[in-house]
DOTOR-310167 format. One record per residue (C-alpha): residue number from 1; residue in one letter; y, z, x. Coordinates in steps of 0.1 Angstrom, whole numbers. Layout:
N
<k->NUM r->A py->Y pz->Z px->X>
...
***
This chain:
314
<k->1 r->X py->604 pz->896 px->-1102>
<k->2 r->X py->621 pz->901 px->-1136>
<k->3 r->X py->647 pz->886 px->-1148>
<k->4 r->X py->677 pz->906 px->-1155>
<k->5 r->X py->680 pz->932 px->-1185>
<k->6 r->X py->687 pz->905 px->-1208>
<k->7 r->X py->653 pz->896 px->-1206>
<k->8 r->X py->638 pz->923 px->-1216>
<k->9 r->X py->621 pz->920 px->-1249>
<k->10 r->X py->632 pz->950 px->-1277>
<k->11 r->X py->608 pz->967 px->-1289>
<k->12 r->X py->618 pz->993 px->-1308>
<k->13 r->X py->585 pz->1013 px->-1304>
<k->14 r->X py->591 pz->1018 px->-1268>
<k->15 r->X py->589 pz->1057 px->-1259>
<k->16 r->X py->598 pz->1055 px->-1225>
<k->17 r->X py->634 pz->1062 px->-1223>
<k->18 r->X py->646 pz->1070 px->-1188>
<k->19 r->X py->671 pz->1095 px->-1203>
<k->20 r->X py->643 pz->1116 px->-1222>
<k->21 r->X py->625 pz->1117 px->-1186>
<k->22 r->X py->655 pz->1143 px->-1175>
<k->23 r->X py->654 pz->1165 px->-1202>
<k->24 r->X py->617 pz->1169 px->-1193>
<k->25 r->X py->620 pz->1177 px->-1162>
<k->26 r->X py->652 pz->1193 px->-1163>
<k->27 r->X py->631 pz->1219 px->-1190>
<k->28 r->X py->607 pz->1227 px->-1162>
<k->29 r->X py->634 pz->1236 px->-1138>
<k->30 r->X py->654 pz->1253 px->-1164>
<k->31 r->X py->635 pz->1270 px->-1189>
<k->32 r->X py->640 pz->1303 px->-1175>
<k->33 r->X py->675 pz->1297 px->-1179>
<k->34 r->X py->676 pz->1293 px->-1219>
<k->35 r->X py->690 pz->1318 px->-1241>
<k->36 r->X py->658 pz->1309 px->-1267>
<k->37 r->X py->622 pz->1315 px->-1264>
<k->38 r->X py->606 pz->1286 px->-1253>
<k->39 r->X py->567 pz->1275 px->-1252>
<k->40 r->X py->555 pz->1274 px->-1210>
<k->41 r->X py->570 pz->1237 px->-1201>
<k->42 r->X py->547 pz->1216 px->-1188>
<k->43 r->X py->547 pz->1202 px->-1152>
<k->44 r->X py->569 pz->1177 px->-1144>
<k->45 r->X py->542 pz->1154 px->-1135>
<k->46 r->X py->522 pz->1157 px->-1165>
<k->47 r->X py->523 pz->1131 px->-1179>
<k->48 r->X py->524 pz->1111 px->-1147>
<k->49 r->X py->482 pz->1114 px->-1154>
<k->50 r->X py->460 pz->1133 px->-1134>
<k->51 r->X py->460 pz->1124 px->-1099>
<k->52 r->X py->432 pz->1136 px->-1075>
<k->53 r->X py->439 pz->1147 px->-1045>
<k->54 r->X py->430 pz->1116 px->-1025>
<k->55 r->X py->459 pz->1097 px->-1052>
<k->56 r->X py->490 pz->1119 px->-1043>
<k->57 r->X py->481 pz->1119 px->-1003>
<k->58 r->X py->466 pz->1078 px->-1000>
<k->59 r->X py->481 pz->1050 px->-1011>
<k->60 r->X py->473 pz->1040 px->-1047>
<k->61 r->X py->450 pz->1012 px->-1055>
<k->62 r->X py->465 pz->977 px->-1057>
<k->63 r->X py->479 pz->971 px->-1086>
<k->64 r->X py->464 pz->952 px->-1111>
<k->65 r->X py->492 pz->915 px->-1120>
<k->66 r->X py->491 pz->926 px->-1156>
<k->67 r->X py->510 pz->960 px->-1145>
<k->68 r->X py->535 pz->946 px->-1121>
<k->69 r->X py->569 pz->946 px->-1134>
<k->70 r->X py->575 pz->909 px->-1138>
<k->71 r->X py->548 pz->907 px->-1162>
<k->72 r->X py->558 pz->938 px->-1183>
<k->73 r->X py->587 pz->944 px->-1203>
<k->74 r->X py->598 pz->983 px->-1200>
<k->75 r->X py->624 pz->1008 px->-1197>
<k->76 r->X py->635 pz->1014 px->-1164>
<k->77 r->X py->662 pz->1002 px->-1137>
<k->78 r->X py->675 pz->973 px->-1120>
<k->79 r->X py->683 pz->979 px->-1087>
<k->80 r->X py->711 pz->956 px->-1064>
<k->81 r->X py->717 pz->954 px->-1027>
<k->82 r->X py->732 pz->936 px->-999>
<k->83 r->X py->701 pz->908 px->-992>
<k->84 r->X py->673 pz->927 px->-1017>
<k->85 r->X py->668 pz->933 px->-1053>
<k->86 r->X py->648 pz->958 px->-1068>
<k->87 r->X py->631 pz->968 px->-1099>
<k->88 r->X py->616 pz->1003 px->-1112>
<k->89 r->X py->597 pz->1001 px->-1147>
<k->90 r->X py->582 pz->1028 px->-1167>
<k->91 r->X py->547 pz->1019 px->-1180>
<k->92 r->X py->529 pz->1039 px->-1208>
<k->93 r->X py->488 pz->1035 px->-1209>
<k->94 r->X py->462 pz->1059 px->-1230>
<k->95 r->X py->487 pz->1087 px->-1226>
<k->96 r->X py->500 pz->1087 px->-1190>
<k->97 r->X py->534 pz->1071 px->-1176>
<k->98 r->X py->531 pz->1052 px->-1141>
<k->99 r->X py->562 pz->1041 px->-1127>
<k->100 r->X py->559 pz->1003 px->-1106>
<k->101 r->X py->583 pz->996 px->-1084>
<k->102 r->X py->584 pz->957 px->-1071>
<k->103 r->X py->609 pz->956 px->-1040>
<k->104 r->X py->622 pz->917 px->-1025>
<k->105 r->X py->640 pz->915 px->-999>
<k->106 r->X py->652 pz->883 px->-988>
<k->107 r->X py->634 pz->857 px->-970>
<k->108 r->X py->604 pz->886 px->-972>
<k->109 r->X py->573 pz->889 px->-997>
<k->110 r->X py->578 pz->908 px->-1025>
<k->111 r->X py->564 pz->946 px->-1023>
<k->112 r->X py->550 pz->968 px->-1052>
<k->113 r->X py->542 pz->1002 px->-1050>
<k->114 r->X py->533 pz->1027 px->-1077>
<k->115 r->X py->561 pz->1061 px->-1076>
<k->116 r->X py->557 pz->1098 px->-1087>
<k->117 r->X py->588 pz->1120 px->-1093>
<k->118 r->X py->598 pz->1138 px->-1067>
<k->119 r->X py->589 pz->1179 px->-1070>
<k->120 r->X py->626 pz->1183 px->-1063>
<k->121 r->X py->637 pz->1163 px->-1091>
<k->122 r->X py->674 pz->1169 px->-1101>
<k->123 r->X py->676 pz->1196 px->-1082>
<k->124 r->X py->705 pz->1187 px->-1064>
<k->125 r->X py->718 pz->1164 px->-1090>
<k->126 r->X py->699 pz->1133 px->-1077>
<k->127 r->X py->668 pz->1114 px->-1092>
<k->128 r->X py->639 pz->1115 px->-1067>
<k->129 r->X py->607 pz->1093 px->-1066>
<k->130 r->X py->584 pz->1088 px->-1037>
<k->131 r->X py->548 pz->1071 px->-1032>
<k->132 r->X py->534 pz->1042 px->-1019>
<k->133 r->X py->532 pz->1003 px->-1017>
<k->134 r->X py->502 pz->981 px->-1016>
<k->135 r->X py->494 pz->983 px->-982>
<k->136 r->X py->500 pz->1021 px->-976>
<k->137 r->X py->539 pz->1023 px->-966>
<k->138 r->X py->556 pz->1052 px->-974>
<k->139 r->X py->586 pz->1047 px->-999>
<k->140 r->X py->612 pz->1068 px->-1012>
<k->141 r->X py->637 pz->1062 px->-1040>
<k->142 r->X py->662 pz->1081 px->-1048>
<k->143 r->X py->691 pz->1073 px->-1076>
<k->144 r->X py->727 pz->1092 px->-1079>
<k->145 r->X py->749 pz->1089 px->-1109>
<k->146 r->X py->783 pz->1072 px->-1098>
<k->147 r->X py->804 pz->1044 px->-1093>
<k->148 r->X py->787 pz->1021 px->-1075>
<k->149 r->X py->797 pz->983 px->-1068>
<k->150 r->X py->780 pz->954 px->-1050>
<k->151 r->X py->780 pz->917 px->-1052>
<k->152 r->X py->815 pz->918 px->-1075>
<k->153 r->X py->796 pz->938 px->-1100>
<k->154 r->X py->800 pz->973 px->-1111>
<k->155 r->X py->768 pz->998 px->-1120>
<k->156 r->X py->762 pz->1031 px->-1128>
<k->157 r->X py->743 pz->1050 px->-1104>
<k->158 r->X py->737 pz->1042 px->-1063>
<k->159 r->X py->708 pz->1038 px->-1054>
<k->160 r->X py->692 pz->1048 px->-1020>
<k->161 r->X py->656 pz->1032 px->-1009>
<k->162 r->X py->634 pz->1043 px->-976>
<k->163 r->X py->603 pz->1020 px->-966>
<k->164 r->X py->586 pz->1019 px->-936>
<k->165 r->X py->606 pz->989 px->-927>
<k->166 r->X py->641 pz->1003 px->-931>
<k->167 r->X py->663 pz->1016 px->-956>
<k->168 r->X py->686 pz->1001 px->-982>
<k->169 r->X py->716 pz->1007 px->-995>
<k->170 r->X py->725 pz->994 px->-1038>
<k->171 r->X py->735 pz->1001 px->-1067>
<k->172 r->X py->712 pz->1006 px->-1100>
<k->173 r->X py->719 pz->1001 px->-1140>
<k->174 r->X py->693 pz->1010 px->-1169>
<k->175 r->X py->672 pz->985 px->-1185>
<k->176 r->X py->649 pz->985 px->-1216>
<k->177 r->X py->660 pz->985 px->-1254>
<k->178 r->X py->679 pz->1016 px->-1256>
<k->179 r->X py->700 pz->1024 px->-1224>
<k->180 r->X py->721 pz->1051 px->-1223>
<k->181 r->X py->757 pz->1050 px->-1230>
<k->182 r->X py->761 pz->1064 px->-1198>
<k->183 r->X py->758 pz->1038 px->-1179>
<k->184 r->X py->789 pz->1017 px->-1188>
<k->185 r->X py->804 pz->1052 px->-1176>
<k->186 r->X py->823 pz->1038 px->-1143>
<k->187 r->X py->840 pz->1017 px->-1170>
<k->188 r->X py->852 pz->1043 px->-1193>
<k->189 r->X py->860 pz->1069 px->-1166>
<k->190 r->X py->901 pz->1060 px->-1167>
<k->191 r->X py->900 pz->1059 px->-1204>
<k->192 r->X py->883 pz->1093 px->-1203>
<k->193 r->X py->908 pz->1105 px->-1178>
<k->194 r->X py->939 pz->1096 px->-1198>
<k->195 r->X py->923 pz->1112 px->-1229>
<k->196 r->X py->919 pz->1143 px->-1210>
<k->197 r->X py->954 pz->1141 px->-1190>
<k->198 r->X py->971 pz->1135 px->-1225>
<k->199 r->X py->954 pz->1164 px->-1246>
<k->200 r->X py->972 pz->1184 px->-1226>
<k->201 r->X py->1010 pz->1179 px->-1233>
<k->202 r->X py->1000 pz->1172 px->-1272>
<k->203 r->X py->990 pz->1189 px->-1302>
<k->204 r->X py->952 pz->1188 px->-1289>
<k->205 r->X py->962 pz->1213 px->-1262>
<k->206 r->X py->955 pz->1242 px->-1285>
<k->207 r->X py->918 pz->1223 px->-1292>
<k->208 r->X py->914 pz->1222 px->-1253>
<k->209 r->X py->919 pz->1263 px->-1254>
<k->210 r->X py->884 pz->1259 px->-1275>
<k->211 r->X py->867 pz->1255 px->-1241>
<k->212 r->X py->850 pz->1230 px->-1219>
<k->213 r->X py->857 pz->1192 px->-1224>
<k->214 r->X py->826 pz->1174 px->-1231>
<k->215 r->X py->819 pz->1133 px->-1230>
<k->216 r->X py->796 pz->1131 px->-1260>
<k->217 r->X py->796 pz->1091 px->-1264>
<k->218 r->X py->820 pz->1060 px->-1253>
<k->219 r->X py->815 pz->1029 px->-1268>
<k->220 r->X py->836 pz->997 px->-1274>
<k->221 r->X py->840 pz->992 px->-1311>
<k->222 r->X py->858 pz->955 px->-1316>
<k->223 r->X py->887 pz->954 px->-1289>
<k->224 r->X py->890 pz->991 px->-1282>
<k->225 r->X py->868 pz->1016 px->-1267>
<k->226 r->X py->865 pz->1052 px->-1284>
<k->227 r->X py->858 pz->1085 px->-1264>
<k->228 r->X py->837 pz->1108 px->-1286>
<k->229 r->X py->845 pz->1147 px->-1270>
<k->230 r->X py->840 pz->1177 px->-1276>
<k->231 r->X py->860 pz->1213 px->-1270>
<k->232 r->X py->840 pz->1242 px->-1268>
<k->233 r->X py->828 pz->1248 px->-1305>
<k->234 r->X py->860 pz->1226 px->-1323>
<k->235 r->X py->837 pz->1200 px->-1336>
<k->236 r->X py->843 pz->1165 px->-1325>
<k->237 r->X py->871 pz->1145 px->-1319>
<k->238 r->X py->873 pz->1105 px->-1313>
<k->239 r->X py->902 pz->1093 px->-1290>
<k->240 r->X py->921 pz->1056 px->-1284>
<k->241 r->X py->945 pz->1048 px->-1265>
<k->242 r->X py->974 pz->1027 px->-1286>
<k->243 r->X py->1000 pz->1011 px->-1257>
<k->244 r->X py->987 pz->1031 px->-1239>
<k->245 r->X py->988 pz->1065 px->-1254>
<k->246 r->X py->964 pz->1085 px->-1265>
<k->247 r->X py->956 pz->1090 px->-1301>
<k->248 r->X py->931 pz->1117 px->-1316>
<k->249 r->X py->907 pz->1121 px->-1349>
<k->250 r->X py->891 pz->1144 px->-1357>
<k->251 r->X py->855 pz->1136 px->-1369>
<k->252 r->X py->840 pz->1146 px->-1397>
<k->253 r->X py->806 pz->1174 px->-1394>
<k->254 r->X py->792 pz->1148 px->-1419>
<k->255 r->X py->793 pz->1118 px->-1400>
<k->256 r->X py->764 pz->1107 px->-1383>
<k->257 r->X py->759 pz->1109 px->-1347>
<k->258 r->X py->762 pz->1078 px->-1330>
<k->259 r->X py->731 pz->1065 px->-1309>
<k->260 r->X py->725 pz->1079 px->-1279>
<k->261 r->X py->755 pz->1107 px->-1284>
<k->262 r->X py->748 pz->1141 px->-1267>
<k->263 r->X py->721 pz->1126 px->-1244>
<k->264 r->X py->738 pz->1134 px->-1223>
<k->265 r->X py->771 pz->1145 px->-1222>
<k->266 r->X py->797 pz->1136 px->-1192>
<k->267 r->X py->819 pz->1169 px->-1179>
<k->268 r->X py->848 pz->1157 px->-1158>
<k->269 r->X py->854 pz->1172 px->-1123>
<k->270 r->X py->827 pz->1195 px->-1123>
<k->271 r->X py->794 pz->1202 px->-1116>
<k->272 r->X py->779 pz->1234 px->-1135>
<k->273 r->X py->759 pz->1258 px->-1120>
<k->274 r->X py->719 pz->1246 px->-1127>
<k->275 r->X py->710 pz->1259 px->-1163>
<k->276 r->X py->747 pz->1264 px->-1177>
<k->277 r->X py->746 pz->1260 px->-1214>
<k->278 r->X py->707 pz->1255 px->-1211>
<k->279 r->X py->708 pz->1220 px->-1195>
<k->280 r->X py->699 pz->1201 px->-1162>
<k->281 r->X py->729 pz->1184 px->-1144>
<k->282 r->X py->730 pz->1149 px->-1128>
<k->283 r->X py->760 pz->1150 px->-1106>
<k->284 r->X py->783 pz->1117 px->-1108>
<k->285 r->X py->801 pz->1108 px->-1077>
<k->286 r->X py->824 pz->1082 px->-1066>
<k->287 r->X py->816 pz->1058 px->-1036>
<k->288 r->X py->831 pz->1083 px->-1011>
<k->289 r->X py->807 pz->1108 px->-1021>
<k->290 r->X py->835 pz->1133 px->-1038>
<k->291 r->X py->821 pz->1146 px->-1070>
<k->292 r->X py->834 pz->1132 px->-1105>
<k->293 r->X py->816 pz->1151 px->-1129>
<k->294 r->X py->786 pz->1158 px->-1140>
<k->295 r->X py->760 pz->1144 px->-1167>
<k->296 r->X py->744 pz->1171 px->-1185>
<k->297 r->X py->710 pz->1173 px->-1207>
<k->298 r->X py->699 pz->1190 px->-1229>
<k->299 r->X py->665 pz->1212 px->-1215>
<k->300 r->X py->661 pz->1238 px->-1244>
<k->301 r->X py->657 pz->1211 px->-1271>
<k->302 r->X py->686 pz->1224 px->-1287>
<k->303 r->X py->708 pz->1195 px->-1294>
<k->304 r->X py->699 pz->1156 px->-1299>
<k->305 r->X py->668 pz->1155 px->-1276>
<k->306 r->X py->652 pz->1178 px->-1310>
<k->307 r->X py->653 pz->1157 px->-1337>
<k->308 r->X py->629 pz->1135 px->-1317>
<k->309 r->X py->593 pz->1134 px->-1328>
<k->310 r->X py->575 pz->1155 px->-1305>
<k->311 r->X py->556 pz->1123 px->-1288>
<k->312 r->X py->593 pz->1112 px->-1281>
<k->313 r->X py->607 pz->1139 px->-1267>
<k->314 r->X py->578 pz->1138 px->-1236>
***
């Protein structure tokens, strides 16, 4: 197994950001939804290769040590359970993307298995993959935005795994050399919340009347953490909380976005209708199952995802 995403090796090359992987897909399920004329979207397995047949009904071939995921440094997720650990990497070769999933359950063997996305992917807000271990077994991951704890540790999405030998119950967090800002998002969420609460009884309640609130980035910068929103079409605005109010800037159109802002954006206490403002939602839920929010993405390649080189943006 890897070791955690400390270990990881930067590489600042590395095209296969996790993040990116929704905007594709959500652009196959959305396209029809844009405002803008768009080229046909490819499938959402494209670049997954080109199976045959017998590859997306049989169990792959076993896969080769130099392609397992304790061997590889990749983007991907770390996944966290009761009495198993997990990890799901994102491999790049002559083109095509293979995802490797190594599974360890304790006092077991370890089990790999090579995963597809799902056909359904996003469609209901949840990350889908399904395919099959070493050996033939069926297995099914699936990974929900949220706030998800286990072993005194809080992560950023749940995750849910089905083998033929049971099913298990975790939580997952982004690895690789650019993960999303999203994914310290269980941390920020009261910060976010007081922002939002606040706005309203100040001088930013006539910005709110701009429309929707929008999450564009949260970062800690030195002992305080900054909430970069937006309102509608106001142009951005940074907020911190000073004992324990909140306090608002407004940014300037000429500074630069900061890494990772608008992919993707965080909507509080809703989740948009599928294709709303051209983009495919991840919902975010709490450990209950009651919806926070929603992550959006950009799939008309109309906001951060299109300053990306074109190899990047697939």
């Amino acid at each position: 197994m890897t070791g955690r995403g400390g270990q990881l090796q930067d590489d600042d090359d590395m095209r296969l950001n996790f993040v990116r992987f929704a905007g594709l897909f959500g652009l196959v399920l959305m396209a029809s939804a844009c405002s803008q004329t768009l080229p046909p979207p490819p499938s959402p397995m494209a670049n997954f290769g080109a199976p045959t047949e017998s590859r997306i009904f049989a169990p792959t071939p076993s896969l080769a040590p130099d392609t397992r995921p304790d061997t590889e440094p990749t983007s991907g997720y770390e996944i966290d359970g009761a009495g198993f650990y997990g990890d799901l990497h994102f491999l790049e070769a002559d083109g095509a993307v293979r995802a490797v999933y190594a599974h360890a359950v304790e006092g077991d063997v370890t089990v790999y298995a090579e995963l597809r996305p799902d056909s359904q992917w996003l469609s209901d807000g949840v990350r889908r993959f399904e395919g099959y271990a070493e050996d033939g077994a069926a297995i099914t991951i699936e990974l929900e935005a949220g706030v998800c704890e286990v072993n005194d540790r809080q992560y950023g999405r749940f995750a849910h795994i089905e083998t033929e030998g049971g099913a298990y119950q975790g939580c997952a967090s982004e690895i690789g050399p650019q993960p999303s800002w999203s994914d310290e998002l269980p941390r920020y969420l009261p910060l976010i919340r007081t922002c939002l609460d606040q706005s309203q009884s100040s001088s930013m309640a006539f910005v709110r009347g701009a429309g929707r609130a929008q999450v564009l980035h949260v970062a800690a910068t030195g002992p305080d953490a900054v909430v970069r929103m937006r309102f509608g079409e106001s142009g951005r605005w940074d907020c911190t909380l000073e004992n324990g109010q909140a306090r608002w800037r407004v940014v300037s159109d000429d500074a630069p976005a900061r890494e990772g802002e608008g992919d993707p954006v965080f909507i509080l206490n809703v989740m948009p209708e599928a294709g709303e403002a051209c983009a495919v939602y991840e919902r975010v839920v709490d450990q209950t199952g009651e919806t926070l929010g929603a992550l959006g993405y950009d799939a008309c390649l109309s906001g951060p995802m299109a300053q990306l080189e074109p190899g990047l943006r697939f």
